[in-house]
C-alpha positions as CSV (number, residue, x, y, z in Angstrom):
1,X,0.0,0.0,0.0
2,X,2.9,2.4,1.0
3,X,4.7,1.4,-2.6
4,X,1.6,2.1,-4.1
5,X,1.3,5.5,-2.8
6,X,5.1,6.3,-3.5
7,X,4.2,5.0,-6.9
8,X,2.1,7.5,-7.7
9,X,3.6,10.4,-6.4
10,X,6.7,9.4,-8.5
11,X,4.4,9.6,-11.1
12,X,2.7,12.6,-10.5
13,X,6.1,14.4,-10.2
14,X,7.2,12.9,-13.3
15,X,4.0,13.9,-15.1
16,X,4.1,17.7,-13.7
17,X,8.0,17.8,-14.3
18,X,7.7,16.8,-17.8
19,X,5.0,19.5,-18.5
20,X,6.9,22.6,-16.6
21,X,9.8,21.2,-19.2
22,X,8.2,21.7,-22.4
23,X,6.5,25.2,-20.9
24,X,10.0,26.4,-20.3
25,X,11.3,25.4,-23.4
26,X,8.4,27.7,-25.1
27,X,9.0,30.5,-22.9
28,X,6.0,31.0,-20.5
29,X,6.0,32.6,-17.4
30,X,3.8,32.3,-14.5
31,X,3.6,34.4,-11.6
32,X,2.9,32.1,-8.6
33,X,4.6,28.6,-8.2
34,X,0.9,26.6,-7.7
35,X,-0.4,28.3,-11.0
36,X,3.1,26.6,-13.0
37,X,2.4,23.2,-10.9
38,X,-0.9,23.0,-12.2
39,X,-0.5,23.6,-15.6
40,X,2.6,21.8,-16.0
41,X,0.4,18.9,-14.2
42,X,-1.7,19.4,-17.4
43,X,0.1,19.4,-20.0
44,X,2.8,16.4,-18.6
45,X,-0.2,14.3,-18.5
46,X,-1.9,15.3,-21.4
47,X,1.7,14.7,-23.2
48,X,1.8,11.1,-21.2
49,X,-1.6,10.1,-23.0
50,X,-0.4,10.7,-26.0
51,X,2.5,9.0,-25.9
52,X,0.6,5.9,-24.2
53,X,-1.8,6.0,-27.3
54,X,0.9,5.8,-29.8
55,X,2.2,3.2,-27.8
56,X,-1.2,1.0,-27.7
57,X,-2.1,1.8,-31.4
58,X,1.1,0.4,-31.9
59,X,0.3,-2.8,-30.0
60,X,2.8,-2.4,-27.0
61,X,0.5,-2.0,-24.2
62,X,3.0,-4.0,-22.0
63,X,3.9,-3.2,-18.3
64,X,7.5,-3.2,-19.1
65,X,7.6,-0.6,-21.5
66,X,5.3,1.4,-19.5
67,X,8.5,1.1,-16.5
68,X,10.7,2.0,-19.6
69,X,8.8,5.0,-20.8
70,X,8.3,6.4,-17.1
71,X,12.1,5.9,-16.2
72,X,12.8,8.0,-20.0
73,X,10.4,11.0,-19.1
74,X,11.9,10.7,-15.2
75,X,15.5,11.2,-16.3
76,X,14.1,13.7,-18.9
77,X,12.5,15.9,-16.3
78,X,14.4,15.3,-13.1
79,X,15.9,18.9,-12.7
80,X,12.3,20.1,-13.1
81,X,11.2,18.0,-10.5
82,X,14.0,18.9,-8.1
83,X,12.7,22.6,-8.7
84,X,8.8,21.7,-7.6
85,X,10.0,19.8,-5.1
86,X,12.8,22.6,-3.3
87,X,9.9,25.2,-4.3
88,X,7.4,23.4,-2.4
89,X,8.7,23.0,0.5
90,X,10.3,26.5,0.5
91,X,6.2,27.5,0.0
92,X,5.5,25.2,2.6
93,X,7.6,26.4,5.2
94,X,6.7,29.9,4.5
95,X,2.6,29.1,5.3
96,X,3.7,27.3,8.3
97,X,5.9,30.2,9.4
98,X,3.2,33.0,9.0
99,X,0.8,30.5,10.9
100,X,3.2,31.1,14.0
């Protein structure tokens, strides 16, 4: 159950990391850090459900290249990811601070 959780948040960051990738790469701005999460959420898993599309109407619908395909877009996106994260928790600890 705890895998299962950490499976999904791996994939959720991969999916949101992927999408803040191909934002930057066309130049857009946001001007709080939840308004980038969420549409980099978007658009990484729009972009996922693409590529698993191609992959099915291609017949490869397998769990293994699933695995292969999320380790690709992970070590595609992992400096994004490392930014949500470290953003995040700066965010985070700013709420709590203002709270006290």
């Amino acid at each position: 159950m705890i895998l299962d959780v950490l499976f999904l948040i791996i994939i959720l960051l991969v999916f949101t990391g992927l999408g803040r990738r191909i934002l930057k790469l066309t130049g857009f701005e946001f001007r709080s850090l939840m308004e980038e999460i969420v549409f980099s959420f978007g658009l990484g898993i729009g972009i996922a459900a693409l590529l698993v599309l191609g992959i099915g109407l291609l017949g490869g619908l397998k769990a293994w290249i699933f695995y292969i395909l999320l380790l690709i877009l992970l070590a595609v996106s992992v400096f994004d990811i490392k930014y949500i994260i470290i953003n995040s928790v700066k965010l985070l600890l700013s709420f709590v601070k203002k709270l006290n």
